[in-house]
C-alpha positions in Angstrom: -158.7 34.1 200.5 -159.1 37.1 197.8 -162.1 38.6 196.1 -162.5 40.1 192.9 -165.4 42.8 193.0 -165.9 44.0 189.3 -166.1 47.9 189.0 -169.2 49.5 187.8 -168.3 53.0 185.7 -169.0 54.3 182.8 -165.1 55.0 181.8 -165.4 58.4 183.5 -166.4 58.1 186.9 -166.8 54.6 189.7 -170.5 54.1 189.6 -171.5 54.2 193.6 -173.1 50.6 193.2 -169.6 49.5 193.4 -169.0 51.3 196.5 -171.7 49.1 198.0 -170.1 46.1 196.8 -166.6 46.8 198.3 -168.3 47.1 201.3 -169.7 43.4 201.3 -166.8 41.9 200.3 -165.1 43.4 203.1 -167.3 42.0 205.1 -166.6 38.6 203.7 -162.6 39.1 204.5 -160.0 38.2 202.5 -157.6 40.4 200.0 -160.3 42.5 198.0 -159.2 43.6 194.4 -161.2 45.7 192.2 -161.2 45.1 188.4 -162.1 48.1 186.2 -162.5 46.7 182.4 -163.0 49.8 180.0 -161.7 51.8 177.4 -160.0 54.8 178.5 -160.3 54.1 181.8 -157.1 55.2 183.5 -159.1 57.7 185.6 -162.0 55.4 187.3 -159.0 52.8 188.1 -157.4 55.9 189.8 -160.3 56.4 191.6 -160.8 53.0 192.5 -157.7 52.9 194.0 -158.4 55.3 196.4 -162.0 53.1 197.8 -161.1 52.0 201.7 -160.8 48.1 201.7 -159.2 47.8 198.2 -155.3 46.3 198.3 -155.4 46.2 194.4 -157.2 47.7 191.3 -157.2 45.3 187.8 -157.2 47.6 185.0 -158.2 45.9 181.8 -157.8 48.9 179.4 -159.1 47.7 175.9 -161.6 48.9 173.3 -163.4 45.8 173.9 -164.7 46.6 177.3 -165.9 49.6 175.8 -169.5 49.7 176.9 -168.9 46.5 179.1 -170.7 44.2 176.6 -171.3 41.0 178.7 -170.1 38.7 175.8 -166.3 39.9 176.2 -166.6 40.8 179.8 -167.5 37.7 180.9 -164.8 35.8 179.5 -162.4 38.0 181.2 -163.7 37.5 184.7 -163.5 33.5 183.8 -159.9 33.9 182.6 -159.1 36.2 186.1 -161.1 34.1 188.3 -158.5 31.2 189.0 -156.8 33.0 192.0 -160.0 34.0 193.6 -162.8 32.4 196.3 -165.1 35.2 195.5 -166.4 36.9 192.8 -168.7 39.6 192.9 -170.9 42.5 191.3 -173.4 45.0 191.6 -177.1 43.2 191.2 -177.4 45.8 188.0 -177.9 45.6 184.4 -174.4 45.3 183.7 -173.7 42.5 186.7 -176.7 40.4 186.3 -176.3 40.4 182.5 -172.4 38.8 182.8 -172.0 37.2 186.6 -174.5 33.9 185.3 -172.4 33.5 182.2 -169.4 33.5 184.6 -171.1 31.2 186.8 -172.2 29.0 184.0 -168.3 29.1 182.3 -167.2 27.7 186.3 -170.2 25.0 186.2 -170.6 26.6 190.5 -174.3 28.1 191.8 -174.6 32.1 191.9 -175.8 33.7 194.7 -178.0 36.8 193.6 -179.4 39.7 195.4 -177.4 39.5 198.3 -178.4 42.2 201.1 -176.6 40.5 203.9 -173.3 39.0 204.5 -173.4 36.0 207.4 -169.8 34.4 206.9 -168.2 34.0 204.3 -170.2 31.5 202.7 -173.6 32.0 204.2 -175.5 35.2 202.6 -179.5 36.7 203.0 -181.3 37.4 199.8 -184.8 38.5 199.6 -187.5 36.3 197.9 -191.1 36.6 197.4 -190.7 39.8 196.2 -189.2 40.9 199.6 -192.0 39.5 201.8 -189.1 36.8 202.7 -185.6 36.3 203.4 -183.9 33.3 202.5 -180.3 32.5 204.2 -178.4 31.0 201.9 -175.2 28.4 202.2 -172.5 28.5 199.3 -169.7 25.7 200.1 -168.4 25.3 196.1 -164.9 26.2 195.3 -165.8 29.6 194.1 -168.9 31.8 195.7 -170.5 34.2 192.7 -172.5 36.7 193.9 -174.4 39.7 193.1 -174.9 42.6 195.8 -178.2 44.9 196.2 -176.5 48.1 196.4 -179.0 49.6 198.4 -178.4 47.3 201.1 -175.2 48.3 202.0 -173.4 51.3 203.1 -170.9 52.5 200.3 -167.0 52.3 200.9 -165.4 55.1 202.3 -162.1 56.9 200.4 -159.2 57.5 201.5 -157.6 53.9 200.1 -154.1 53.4 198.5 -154.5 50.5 196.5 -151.8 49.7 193.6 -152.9 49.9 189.8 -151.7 46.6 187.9 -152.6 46.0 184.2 -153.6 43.1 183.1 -153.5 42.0 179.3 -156.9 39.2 179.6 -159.4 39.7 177.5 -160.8 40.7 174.1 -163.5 41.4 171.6 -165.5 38.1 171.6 -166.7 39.0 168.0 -170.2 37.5 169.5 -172.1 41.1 170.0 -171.1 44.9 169.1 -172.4 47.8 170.3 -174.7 49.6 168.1 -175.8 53.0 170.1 -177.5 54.4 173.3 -180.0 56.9 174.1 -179.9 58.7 177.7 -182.5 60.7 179.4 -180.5 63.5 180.2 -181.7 65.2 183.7 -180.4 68.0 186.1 -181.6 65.8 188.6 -180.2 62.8 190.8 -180.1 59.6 189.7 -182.8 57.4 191.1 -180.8 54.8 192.6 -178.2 56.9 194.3 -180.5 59.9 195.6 -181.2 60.8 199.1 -184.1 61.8 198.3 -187.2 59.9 195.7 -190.9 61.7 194.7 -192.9 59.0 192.6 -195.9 59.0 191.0 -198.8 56.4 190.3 -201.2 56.1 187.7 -203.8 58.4 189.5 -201.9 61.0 188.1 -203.7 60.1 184.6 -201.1 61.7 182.1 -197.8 62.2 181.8 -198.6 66.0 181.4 -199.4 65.9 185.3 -196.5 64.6 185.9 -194.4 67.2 184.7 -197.1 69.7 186.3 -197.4 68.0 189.9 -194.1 66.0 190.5 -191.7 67.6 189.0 -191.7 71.0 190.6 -192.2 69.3 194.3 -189.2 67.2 193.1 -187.3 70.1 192.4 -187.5 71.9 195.4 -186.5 68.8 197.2 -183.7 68.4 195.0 -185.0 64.9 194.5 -185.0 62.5 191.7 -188.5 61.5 190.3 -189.4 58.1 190.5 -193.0 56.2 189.1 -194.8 53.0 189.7 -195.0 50.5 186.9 -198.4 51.3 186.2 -197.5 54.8 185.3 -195.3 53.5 183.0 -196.9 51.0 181.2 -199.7 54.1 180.1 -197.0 55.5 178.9 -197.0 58.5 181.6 -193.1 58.7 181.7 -190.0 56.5 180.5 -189.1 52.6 181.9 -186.1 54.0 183.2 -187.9 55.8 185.8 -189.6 52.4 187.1 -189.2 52.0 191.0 -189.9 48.3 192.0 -189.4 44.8 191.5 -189.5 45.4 187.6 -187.5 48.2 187.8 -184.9 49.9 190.1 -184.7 49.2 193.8 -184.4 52.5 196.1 -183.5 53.2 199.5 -183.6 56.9 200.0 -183.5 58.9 203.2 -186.6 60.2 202.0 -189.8 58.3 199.8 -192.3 60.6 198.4 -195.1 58.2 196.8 -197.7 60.3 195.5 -201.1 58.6 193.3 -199.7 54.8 194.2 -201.5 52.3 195.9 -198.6 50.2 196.7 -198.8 46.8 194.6 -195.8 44.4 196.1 -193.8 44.8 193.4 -193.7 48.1 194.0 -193.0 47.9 197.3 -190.1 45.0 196.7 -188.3 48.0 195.1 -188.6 51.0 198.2 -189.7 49.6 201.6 -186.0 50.2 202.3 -186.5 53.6 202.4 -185.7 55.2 206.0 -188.5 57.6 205.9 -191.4 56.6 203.4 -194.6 59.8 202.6 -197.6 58.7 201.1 -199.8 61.0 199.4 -203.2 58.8 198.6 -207.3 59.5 199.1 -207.6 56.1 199.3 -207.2 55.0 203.4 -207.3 51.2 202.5 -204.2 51.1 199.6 -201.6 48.6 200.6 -198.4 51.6 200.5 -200.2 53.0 203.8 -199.3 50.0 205.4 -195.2 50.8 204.9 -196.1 54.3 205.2 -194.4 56.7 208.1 -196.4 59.4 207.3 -199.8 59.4 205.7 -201.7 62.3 204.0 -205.3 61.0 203.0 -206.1 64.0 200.1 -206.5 64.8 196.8 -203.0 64.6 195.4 -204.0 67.3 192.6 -204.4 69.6 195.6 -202.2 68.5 198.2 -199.0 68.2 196.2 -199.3 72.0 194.7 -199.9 73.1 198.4 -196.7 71.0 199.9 -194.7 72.3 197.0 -196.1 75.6 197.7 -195.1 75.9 201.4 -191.8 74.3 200.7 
């Protein structure tokens, strides 16, 4: 049994996601490869090679896998996937925009959201936006899956794997990449941080957030998160969303401050260890995951924590 766990990067650097996803498929058994498709990518496959677990790195080096466009990637998982009983990815953008079309190429289920490995073939996922957990039986010739990162413990280093080159693949001619903007920040990035301040709409503007959560953020050395609500008035970007919508956290430390605690909200940072509410409103749902509860004015509160800090 071997499985094929497709590298998240960004041609620079392994994206810890991945890490996460080494670590379930080690847990599933078996040979565990680790395919980096990219352009330029010498040096994440190098890295790659040295993640605990891994026996052997697949580097695709082409200018198609250039910004992973799912429309080429796909097809070269399908043409790699004939010596392999597993196939796997981070439950990102990237993996859950090419795993189904992989899955759909095979004609087998996919198994999404993972965040527990039974056996081999029996997995946990959540469901009801997290309120449930479904175990879930896979006995097809090939298991697809997808992995919630924060779920599992990322590999260690200290591997030795062999680098092998593999030819598969090319431009599909189906999509091309046209350009990107990134938010460019001194700060963590929200789904690998150890530590998370959000912020809800009773902030009211996006001024306050940069006046409020920011600074606390920053002497935390945190990354600043927000609840939907905040970003649909526009208070700060989408890619700062924390929930079911948005990006799932599991920091050492949750800082909500202004947010009531809608499920979808909490579907995407219950996992937290420790979780710090900041609300004046006893009743709201988040003081229900809370560990610690501060009933105040957040506009007064949050200047004197960051104060004292």
């Amino acid at each position: 049994m071997s499985v094929l766990v497709y590298a998240e990067h960004d041609n620079q650097e392994l994206k810890s996601a991945t890490l996460a996803a080494v670590t379930a498929a080690s847990q599933i058994g078996g040979d565990v490869h680790l395919l980096v498709a990219g352009s330029g990518a010498q040096a994440v496959a190098e890295q790659a090679a040295q993640v605990a677990g891994v026996s052997k790195v697949l580097l695709a080096d082409n200018a198609a896998f250039a910004n992973q466009l799912a429309e080429n990637v796909a097809p070269l998982v399908v043409e790699l996937a004939g010596g392999y009983s597993h196939i796997i990815a981070p439950a990102t953008t990237t993996g859950k925009n090419f795993l189904p079309r992989v899955a759909a190429v095979l004609d087998v289920n996919m198994v999404s959201d993972i965040t527990k490995v039974i056996d081999e073939r029996t997995f946990e996922r959540p469901i009801y936006a997290g309120n449930a957990t479904a175990t879930v039986k896979n006995d097809e010739e090939k298991v697809i899956l997808t992995v919630r990162a924060t779920a599992f413990d990322a590999a260690a280093t200290g591997g030795s794997a062999s680098i092998e080159s593999v030819a598969a693949g090319a431009d599909a001619g189906k999509s091309r990449f046209v350009s990107e903007e990134l938010a460019k920040s001194d700060r963590p990035e929200l789904t690998s941080a150890n530590i998370v301040v959000s912020g809800g709409r009773a902030l009211a503007s996006g001024e306050n957030f940069t006046k409020y959560i920011e600074p606390l953020a920053d002497k935390l050395g945190a990354a600043v998160g927000a609840s939907r609500a905040a970003v649909d008035a526009g208070f700060v970007p989408n890619d700062m969303q924390v929930g079911q919508t948005g990006k799932i956290v599991a920091p050492n430390l949750y800082i909500a401050v202004g947010i009531s605690g809608a499920i979808q909200h909490l579907a995407g940072m219950k996992d937290s260890k420790t979780i710090v509410a900041i609300n004046n409103d006893p009743e709201a749902p988040i003081a229900g995951v809370a560990d610690y509860f501060l009933e105040a004015d957040l506009f007064s509160a949050v200047p004197e924590l960051t104060e004292k800090l």
